[in-house]
C-alpha positions in Angstrom: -9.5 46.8 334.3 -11.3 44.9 336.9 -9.6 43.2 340.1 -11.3 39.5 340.9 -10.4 38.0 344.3 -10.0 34.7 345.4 -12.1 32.9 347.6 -12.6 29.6 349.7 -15.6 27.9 348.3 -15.8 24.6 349.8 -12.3 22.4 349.2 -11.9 24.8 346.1 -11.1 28.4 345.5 -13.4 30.4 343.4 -13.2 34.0 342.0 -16.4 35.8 342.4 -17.3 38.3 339.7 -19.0 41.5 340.3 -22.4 42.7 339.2 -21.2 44.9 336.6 -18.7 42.7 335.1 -21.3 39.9 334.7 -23.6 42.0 333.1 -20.8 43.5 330.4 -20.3 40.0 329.6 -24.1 39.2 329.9 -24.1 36.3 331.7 -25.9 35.3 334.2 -25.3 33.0 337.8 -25.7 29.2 335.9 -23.7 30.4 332.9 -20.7 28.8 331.6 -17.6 30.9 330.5 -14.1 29.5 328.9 -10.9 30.4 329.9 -8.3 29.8 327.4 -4.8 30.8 327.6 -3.4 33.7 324.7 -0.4 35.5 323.9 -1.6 38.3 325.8 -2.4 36.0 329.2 -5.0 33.7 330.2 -8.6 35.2 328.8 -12.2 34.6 330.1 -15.3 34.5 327.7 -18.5 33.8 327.8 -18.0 32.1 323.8 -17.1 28.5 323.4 -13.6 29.3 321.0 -14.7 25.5 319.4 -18.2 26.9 318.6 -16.8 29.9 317.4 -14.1 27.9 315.0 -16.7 25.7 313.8 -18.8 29.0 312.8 -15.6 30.2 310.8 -15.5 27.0 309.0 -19.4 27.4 308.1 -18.9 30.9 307.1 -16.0 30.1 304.5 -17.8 27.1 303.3 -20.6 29.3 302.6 -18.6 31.6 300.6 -17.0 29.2 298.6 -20.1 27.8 297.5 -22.1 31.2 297.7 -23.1 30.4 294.1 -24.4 27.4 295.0 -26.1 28.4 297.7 -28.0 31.3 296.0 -29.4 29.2 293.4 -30.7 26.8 296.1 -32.9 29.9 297.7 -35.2 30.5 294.6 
């Protein structure tokens, strides 16, 4: 588990994220990350959870019409 502080930055507060942590997460200073709020607590991610819904709805698309899609490809 990692510990973020908060800090003065400007008229705002900011947490600043250590090194390590941004490279686990492989982003970079410029980056966006999301914070949405779970079950478990409030969660940051480097993903966009919209992009990431949208992708499910491609994949089962994709699957339904896998048929489809395969005869398209020759």
């Amino acid at each position: 588990m990692d510990v973020l502080k908060l800090t003065q930055v400007g008229n705002s507060v900011g947490v600043i994220l250590p090194r390590d942590l941004l490279r686990r997460m492989n982003v970079d200073k410029g980056d966006q990350v999301f914070v949405t709020q779970s079950p478990a607590g409030w969660v940051l991610t480097p993903y966009d959870p919209t992009v990431a819904e949208q992708v499910e709805a491609g994949r089962k698309f994709m699957k339904q019409y896998r048929d489809t899609f395969r005869e398209l490809a020759k």
